[in-house]
Each structure stands twice: as C-alpha cells, then as structure tokens.
C-alpha positions as CSV (number, residue, x, y, z in Angstrom):
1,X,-27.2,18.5,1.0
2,X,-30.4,18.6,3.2
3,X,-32.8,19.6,0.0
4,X,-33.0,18.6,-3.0
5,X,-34.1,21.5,-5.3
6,X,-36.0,21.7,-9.0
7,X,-34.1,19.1,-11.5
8,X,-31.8,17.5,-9.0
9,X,-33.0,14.5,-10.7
10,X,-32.5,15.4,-14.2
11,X,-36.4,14.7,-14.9
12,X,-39.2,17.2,-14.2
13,X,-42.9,18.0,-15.1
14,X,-43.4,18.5,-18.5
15,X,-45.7,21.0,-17.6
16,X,-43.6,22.9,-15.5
17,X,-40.7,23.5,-18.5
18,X,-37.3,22.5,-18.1
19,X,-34.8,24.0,-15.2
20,X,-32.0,26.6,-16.1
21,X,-29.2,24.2,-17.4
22,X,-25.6,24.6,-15.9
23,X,-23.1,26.8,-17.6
24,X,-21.1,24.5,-19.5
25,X,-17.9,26.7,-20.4
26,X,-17.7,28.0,-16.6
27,X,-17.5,24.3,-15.3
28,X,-14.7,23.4,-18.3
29,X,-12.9,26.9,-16.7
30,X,-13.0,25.4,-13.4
31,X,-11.7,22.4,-13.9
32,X,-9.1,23.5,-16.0
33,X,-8.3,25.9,-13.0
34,X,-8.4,23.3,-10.1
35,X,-6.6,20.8,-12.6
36,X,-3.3,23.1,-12.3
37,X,-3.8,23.4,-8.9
38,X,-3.2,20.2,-8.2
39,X,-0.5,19.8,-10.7
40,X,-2.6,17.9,-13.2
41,X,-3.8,18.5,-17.1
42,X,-7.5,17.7,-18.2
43,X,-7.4,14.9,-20.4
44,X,-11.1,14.8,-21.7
45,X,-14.3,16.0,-21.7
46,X,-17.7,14.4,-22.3
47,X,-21.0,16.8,-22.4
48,X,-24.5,15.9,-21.2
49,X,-27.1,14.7,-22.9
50,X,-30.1,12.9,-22.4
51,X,-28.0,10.6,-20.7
52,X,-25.9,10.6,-18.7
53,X,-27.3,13.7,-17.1
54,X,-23.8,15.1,-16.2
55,X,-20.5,16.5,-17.8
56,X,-17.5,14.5,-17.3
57,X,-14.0,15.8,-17.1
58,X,-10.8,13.9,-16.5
59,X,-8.0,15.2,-15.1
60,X,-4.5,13.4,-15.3
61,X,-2.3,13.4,-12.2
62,X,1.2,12.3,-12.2
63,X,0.1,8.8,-10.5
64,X,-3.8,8.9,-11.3
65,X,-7.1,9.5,-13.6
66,X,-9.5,11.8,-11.5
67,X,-12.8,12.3,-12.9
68,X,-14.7,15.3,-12.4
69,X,-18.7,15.1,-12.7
70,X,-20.7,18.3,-13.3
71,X,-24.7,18.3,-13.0
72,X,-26.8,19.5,-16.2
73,X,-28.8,21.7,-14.5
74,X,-27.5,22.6,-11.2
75,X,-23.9,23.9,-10.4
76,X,-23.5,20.7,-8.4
77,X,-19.9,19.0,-8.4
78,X,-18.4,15.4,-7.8
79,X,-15.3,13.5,-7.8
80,X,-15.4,10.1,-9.3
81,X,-13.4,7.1,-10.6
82,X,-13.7,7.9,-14.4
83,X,-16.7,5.8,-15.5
84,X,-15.5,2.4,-17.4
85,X,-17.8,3.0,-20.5
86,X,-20.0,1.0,-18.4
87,X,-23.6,2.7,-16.8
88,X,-23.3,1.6,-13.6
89,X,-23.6,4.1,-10.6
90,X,-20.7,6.3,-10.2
91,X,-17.7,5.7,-7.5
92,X,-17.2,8.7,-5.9
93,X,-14.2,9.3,-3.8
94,X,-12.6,12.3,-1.7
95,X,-9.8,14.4,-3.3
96,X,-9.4,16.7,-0.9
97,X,-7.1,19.7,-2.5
98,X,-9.2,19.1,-6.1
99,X,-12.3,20.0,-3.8
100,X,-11.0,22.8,-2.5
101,X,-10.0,24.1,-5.9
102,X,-13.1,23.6,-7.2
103,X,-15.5,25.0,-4.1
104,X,-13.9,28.3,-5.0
105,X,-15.2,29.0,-8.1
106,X,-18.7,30.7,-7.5
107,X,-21.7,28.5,-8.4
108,X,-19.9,25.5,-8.2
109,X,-20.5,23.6,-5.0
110,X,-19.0,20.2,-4.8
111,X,-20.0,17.1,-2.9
112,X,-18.5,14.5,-0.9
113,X,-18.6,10.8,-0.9
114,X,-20.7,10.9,2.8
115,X,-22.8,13.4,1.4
116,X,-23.8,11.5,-1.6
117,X,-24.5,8.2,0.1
118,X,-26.5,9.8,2.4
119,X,-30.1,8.1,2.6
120,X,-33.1,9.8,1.0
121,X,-35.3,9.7,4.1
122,X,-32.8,12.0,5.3
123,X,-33.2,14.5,2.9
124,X,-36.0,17.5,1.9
125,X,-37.6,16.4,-1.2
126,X,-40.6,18.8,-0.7
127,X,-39.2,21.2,-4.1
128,X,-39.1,18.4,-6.3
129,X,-42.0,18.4,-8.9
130,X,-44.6,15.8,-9.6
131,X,-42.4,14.6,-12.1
132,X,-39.1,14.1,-10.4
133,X,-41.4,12.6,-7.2
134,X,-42.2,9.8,-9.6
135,X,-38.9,8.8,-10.5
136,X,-36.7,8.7,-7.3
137,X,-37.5,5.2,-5.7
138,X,-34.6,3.5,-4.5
139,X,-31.8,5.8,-5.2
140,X,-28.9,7.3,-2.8
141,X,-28.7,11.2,-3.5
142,X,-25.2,10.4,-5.7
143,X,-27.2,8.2,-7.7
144,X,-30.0,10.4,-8.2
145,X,-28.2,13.5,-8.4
146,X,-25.6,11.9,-11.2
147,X,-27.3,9.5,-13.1
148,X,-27.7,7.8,-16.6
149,X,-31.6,7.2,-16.9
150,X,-33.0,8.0,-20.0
C-alpha cells in the first residue's frame, strides 16, 4: 500500500458523489472459498453500514475464530481477531494460507499486519478528496482503511 486511492477512508466530498461500493456477494464467495481451503466453515456475516465501514466474516477453524474484514468501497481485504462488540481499532494478524486463498480471487487484494501499521507519512495521500483530507489525522492506514467513524 504506497497510495491511498478515492474512499480509502470511507468519507469523501459530498460534492464529488460517493465511490463505487465493493461487490458484496463476490467477497461472501471468497470467503466461503478460502474458508474450505483452509479447512474451516464461515460462521457469520455482518454487512456495512454507515459504520463500521467494512463487512465482517468469521470463519471457524478447528482450534480458532478468524475474522475476515472487507472494505465498503474498495476490494481491499484484512485478517482480524473478530471484533469484541466493542469499536475499538481492529487487531489484525497474519494467516498466511487464508491470505493466499483470498489474494486469488480477482479484485480482492488483502493486506498484512506490516502493511496496515505502516505510518501515514509514508504513504501517497495525493487521490484522496477534500473530504477524506479532513478526516485522516492521526490514524495508521488499518485504522483508516477499516474503521467505525460515523
């Protein structure tokens, strides 16, 4: 991740429309895939909304709960600790063979813990709009990129 485009954020210019949002039913077909790949079953889905600004699947392993986050808008994976019911940041974590399954459905890229901690400074927020620019203070790019602001 060295850019960050259009509605990485989840926010935008109200003038400038809304971004594309992601295709729901080919993330659930992904997961569903990569879930018997690594000999696990999905065991839930939540959609989007206006918060969080990501789908969340779970997927059951013999020995663990492996969530699955998918951004609203862009086809822009993570693996995460399943969320607590709380709305603190998410804990992502590296499941290497899940990864892989998921990478190789076409849009879906994934990203890894390093990635998603990596500091802003370091990244190109030149495509972001006005909006987004406004909004992104503080944040790592997992943070920003998977979020619960309303």
């Amino acid at each position: 991740m060295t850019a960050l485009p259009r509605g990485a954020t989840g926010f935008w210019d109200a003038a400038d429309g809304p971004p594309a949002r992601t295709d729901v039913r080919a993330f659930r077909q992904a997961v569903h895939m990569a879930a018997r790949e690594v000999a696990g079953r999905v065991e839930g889905f939540e959609p989007a909304g206006v918060t969080p600004n990501f789908h969340l699947t779970v997927i059951r392993t013999v020995d663990d709960r492996i969530g699955v986050v998918c951004h609203a808008l862009l086809p822009w994976l993570a693996i995460a600790r399943p969320p607590d019911g709380s709305v603190e940041p998410l804990t992502f974590r590296s499941e290497p063979a899940l990864a892989a399954a998921l990478g190789s459905v076409p849009p879906f890229r994934v990203f890894d813990p390093v990635t998603l901690a990596t500091p802003l400074a370091r990244l190109d927020l030149s495509t972001l709009d006005r909006g987004e620019r406004e909004e992104i203070g503080r944040w790592k790019p997992g943070e920003l990129v998977f979020n619960w602001w309303d």
